[in-house]
N, C-alpha and C positions, 0 to 999 in steps of 0.2 A: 781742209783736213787732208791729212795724209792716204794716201791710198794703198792698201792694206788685204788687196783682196786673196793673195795667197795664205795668210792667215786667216782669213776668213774661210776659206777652202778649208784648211788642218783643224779647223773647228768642229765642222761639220761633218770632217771624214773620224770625228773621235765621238764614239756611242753615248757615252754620256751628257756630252757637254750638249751635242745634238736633241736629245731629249730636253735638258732643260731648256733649251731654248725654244724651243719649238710645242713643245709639253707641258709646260713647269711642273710647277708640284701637285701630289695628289689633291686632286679638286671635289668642291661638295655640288650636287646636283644645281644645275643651272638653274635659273630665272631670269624673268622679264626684269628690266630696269628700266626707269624713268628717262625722257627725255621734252624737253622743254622747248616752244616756240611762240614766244610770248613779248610782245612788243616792249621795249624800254620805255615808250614814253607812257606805261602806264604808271598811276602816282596809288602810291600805299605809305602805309603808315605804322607802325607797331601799336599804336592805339594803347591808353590807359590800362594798368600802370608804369608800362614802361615807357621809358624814355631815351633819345640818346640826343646829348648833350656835349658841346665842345669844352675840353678838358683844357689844350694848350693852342691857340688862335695864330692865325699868320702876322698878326703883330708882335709876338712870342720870340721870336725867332730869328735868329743879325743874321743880317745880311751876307750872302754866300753862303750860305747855311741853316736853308730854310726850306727845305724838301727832306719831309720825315719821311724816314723807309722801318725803322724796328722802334717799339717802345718797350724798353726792357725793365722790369721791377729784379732790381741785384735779390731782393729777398735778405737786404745785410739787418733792416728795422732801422733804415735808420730814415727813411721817406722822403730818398730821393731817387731818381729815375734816370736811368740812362737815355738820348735820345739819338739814334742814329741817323746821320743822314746820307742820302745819294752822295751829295757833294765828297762826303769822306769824314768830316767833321762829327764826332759826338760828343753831346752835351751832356748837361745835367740839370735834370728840372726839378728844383726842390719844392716837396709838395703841400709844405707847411703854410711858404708864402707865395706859393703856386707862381712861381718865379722860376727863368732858366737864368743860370752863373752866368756871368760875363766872360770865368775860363775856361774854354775845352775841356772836356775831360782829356780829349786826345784828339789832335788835328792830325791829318791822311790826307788833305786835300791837296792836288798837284799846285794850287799856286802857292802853297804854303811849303812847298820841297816836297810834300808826301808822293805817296808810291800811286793814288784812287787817279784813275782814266775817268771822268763824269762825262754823262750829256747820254739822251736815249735810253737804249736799255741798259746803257753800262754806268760804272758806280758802286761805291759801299751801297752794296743788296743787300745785307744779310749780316746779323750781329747776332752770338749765344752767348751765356756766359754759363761758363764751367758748372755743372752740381756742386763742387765746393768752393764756390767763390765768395759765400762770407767768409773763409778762412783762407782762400790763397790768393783771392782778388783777380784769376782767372779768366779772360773772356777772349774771346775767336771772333772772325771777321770774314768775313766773303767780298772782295772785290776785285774788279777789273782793274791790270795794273795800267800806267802810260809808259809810254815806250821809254824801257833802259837798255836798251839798246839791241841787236839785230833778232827779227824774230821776239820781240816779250812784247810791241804793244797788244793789249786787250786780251791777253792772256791773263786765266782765273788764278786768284791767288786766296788760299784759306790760312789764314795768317793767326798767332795766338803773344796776348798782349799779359800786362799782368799790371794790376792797381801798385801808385808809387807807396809805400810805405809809409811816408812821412804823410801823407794826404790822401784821403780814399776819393777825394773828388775829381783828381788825377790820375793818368794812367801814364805808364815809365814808357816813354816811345825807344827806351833800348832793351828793353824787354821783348822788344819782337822777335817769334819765330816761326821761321816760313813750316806750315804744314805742310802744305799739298800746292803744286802747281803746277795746272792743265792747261796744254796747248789749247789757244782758242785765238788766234791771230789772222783768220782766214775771213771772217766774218764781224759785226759788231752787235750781232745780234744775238737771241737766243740763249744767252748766257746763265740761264737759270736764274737766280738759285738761293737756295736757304738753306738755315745750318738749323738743327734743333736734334740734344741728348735724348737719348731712348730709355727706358727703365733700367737695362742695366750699364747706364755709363757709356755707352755708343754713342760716337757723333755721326748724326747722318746729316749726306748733302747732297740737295737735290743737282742734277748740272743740263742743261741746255742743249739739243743737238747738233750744235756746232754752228746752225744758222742757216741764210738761206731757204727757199722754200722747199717745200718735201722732202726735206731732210737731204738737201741736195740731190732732188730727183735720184734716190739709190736705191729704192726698192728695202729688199734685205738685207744689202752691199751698205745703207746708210748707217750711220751710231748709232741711232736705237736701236737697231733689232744684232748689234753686231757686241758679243759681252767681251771680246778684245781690246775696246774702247771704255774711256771715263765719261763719253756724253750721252745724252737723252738718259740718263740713270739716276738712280736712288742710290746713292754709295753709304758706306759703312762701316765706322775708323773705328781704331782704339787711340784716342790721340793722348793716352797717357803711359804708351809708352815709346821704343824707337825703332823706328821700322830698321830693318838691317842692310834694306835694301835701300836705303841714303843716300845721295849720292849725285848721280849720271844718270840723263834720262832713260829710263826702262821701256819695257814696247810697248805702254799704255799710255804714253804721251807724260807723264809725271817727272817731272825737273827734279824735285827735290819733295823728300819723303823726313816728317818726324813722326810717324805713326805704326801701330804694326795693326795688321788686319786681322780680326777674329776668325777664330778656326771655324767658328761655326758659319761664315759666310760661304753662300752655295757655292761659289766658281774657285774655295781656297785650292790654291794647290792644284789646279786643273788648268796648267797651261793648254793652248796660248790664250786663256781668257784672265782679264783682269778680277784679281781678290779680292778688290776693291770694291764689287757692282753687288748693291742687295738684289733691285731690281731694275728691270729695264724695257724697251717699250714706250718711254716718253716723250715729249718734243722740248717743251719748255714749262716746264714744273717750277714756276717764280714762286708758292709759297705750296707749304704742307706742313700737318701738326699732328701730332699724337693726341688721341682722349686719354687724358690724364689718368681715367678713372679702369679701364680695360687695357689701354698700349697698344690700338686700332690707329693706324694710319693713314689721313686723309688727305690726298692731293688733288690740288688744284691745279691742272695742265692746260697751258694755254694751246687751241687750235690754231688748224690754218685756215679754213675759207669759211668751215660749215659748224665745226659742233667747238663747241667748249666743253671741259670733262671736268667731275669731281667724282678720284677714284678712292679705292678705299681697299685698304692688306690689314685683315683682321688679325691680331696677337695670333691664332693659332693657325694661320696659311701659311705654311712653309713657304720658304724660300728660294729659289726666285718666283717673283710674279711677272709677267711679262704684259705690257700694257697697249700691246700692238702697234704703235707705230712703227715704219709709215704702213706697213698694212690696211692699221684698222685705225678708223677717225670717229670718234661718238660711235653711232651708231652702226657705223657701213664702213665698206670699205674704204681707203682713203685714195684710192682712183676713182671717186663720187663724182656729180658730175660739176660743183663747184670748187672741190680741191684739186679735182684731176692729177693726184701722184702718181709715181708710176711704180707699179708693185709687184715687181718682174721678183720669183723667187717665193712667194708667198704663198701660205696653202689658200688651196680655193674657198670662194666669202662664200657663205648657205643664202646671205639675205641683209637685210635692212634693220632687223631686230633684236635692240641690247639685252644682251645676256650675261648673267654671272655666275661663270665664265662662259666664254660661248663654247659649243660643245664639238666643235672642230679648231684646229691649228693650236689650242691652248691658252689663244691671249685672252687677258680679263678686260670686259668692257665697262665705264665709268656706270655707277650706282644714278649718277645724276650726270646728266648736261645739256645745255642750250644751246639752241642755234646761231650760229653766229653774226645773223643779219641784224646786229646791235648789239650784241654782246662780241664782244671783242678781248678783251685781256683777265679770264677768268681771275676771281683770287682766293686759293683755298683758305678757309677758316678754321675755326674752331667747336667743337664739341661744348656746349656751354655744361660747368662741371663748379661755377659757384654755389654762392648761395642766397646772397643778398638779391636774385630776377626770381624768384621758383617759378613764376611762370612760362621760363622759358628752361628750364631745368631739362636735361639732355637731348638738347637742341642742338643743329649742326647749323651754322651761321656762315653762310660764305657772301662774294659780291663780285664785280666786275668792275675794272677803272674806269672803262669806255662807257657803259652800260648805267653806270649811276646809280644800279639799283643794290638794297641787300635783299639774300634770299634766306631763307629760313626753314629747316625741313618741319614739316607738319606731324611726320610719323616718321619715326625713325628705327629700326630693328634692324644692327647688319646680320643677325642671322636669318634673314628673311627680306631680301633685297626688292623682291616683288612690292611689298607693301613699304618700301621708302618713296615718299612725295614730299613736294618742298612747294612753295606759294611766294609771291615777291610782299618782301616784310616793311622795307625804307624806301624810299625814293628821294634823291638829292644826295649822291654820293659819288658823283662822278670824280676822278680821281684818287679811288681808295687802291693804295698798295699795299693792303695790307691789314692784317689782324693782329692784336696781341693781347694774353693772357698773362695775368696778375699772379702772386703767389698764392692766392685765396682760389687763384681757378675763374676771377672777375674778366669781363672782356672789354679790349678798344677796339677802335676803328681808326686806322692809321689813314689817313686822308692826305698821302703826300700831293698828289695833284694840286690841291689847295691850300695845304702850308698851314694842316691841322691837325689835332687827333683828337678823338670824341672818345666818349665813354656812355655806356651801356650799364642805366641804372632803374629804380624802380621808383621813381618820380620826386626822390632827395637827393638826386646828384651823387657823383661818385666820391663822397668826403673822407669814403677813406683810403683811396689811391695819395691821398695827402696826409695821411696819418704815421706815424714812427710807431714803431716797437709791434707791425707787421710781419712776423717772418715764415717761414717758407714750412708748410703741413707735408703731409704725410705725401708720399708722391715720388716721382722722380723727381724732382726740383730740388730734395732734398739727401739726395742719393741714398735713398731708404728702396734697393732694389730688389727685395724681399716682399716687397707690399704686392705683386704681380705674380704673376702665372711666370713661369722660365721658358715659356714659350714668345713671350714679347722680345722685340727686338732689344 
């Protein structure tokens, strides 16, 4: 990444920007929060009557195109699924004869001519489809592109497609158009990232801190802790209109812009920070999701040596939350003595002890997280907000790809972060990237390591992920963005 640090200087010497960054927003009295050190190879179970069950099998799934990363329910009723994959490729799984098409919906994969760089951490990561994509057949994409020449391999591209009209099982590959694209050439790692709309129509996306470990040994000088930059952050479009500043890259690292950024985001208009960053403070945020049911935001950030994090920005925590790295790692600082970053610039750590928020420097420490002596690639989840489990009825579900295991919180009250606790719920999940939520608010388990995806049901199988004339309830899914508080993102 580029180095930036006289703008990082004019940041710091401007009083506001300085506070949020270092400050954020008005904060509610701190607590203790959880953290976990708990062996992978122990075996759990979710025990009767729940069950989870493979939905679509790694014999499912052709060849080259067989590493699920997103399982999308369009919500059109018509009961079929979208499936995305690393490779680039998405399909279509129809759920009647629980069959995937033989045709793409839309091939991206570079030996197919498409734009998707695979292999590692890079790849179609990340699929949304629009709030009104029964009506305009809308959907967005996150990937790593391959090299089109000087400077663009492995740089992030948020790209938006549109259903062909003659066929909703196809998608029109000239219908493409480049959202958003972040320099990320420097590294192949770290990449983020997930796309998921917010209650009122926002796309947020999470992105990667450029790679490397401790965030390129930078202290406060790295992406995260720097809001000049589009890495280590939680960004936050309006991609339905056009940004004005289109064009020529800008001094956020952004090639080419179809978006315009809501006034309500904290750094608008507050040069030299980008208007782009909800928040920031992260490393590698691979998944995060809104509860459906409140507009509480839950990420799953992968560490570096010691903790894995599952953080959490409630509908009514203003804007920006700052998530401490490289600062702060789990629990401690992240010059700990297994991460050893280096944290030159940072306010002084009190201690060892998560708190939310901690009560010095401003950043917020995860609600939950593990050690990383087997947990390795956290994956945030979801808030369960069906209806067809009630015993698992607003539950916060997350797992780890390394780690194999799913965790499940036991208590869960984000206005009272002391008393969140979570227990290992699965065991035999190694290779899950991934979570996804049904239009019902039903949950999977994207099991790309393995070349599957399971479903999460109450001892009859999930029959109706295969059912037609399912569409999409009250919610953001249906861009009913009335049904929330105007305090959600």
């Amino acid at each position: 990444m580029r180095s930036t640090t006289p703008r990082l200087q004019a940041i710091l010497a401007t009083p506001l920007l300085a506070t949020a960054l270092f400050l954020s927003a008005a904060r509610p009295a701190t607590a203790a929060t959880q953290c976990f050190n708990v062996s992978c190879g122990e075996s759990c179970t979710p025990g009767p009557p729940v069950e989870i069950s493979t939905l679509i099998g790694p014999d499912d799934f052709p060849a080259g195109a067989d590493t699920p990363i997103a399982f999308i329910d369009p919500g059109d009723g018509r009961g079929r699924w979208l499936v995305a994959t690393q490779e680039g490729a998405i399909l279509v799984w129809d759920g009647p004869t629980d069959t995937i098409l033989p045709t793409f919906f839309i091939d991206l994969r570079d030996e197919s001519g498409g734009p998707v760089l695979s292999g590692g951490e890079r790849g179609l990561l990340a699929m949304a489809i629009d709030p009104d994509y029964p009506t305009t057949g809308r959907f967005y994409v996150f990937y790593t592109r391959r090299d089109l020449g000087s400077g663009t391999l492995g740089d992030i591209v948020i790209e938006r497609y549109e259903r062909s009209v003659a066929d909703p099982d196809v998608a029109d590959p000239a219908s493409a158009t480049t959202i958003l694209v972040i320099e990320h050439s420097s590294a192949s790692n770290h990449n983020g990232g997930w796309l998921a709309f917010g209650p009122h129509g926002f796309l947020h996306v999470s992105t990667g801190d450029g790679g490397g470990s401790c965030d390129s040994g930078q202290g406060t000088n790295g992406d995260g802790q720097r809001p000049d930059t589009l890495a280590g952050k939680l960004l936050r479009l309006d991609v339905h209109g056009v940004d004005p500043k289109a064009g020529p890259a800008d001094d956020c690292g952004v090639e080419a812009g179809v978006y315009t950024v809501p006034s309500t985001n904290p750094f608008f208009g507050q040069e030299p920070a980008c208007d782009e960053v909800w928040a920031l403070g992260l490393r590698n945020p691979f998944r995060f999701s809104f509860d459906r049911q409140t507009g509480d935001i839950y990420i799953g950030d992968v560490g570096q040596n010691k903790w894995e994090e599952i953080n959490l920005q409630t509908s009514s925590t203003p804007a920006p939350v700052n998530w401490g790295w490289v600062c702060r790692e789990g629990c401690e600082t992240a010059g700990n003595d297994e991460s050893g970053c280096a944290t030159g610039g940072c306010p002084a750590d009190p201690g060892t002890t998560c708190q939310f928020p901690r009560p010095s420097g401003g950043y917020w420490d995860p609600v939950l997280c593990h050690y990383n002596g087997g947990w390795d690639s956290i994956m945030g989840g979801y808030r369960y907000r069906g209806s067809r489990v009630p015993t698992i009825a607003g539950d916060y579900i997350y797992g780890d790809a390394a780690c194999g295991q799913l965790w499940k919180t036991t208590t869960l009250d984000p206005a009272d972060p002391a008393a969140i606790d979570a227990s290992c719920w699965a065991s035999g999940f190694g290779g899950t990237f991934g979570f996804s939520e049904d239009s019902q608010g039903e949950l999977y388990v994207v099991v790309g390591g393995a070349g599957r995806i399971d479903c999460i049901h109450n001892g009859d199988g999930c029959f109706w992920a295969g059912a037609s004339n399912l569409i999409f309830t009250d919610g953001f899914e249906s861009g009913d963005t009335t049904a929330w508080s105007s305090s959600v993102p």
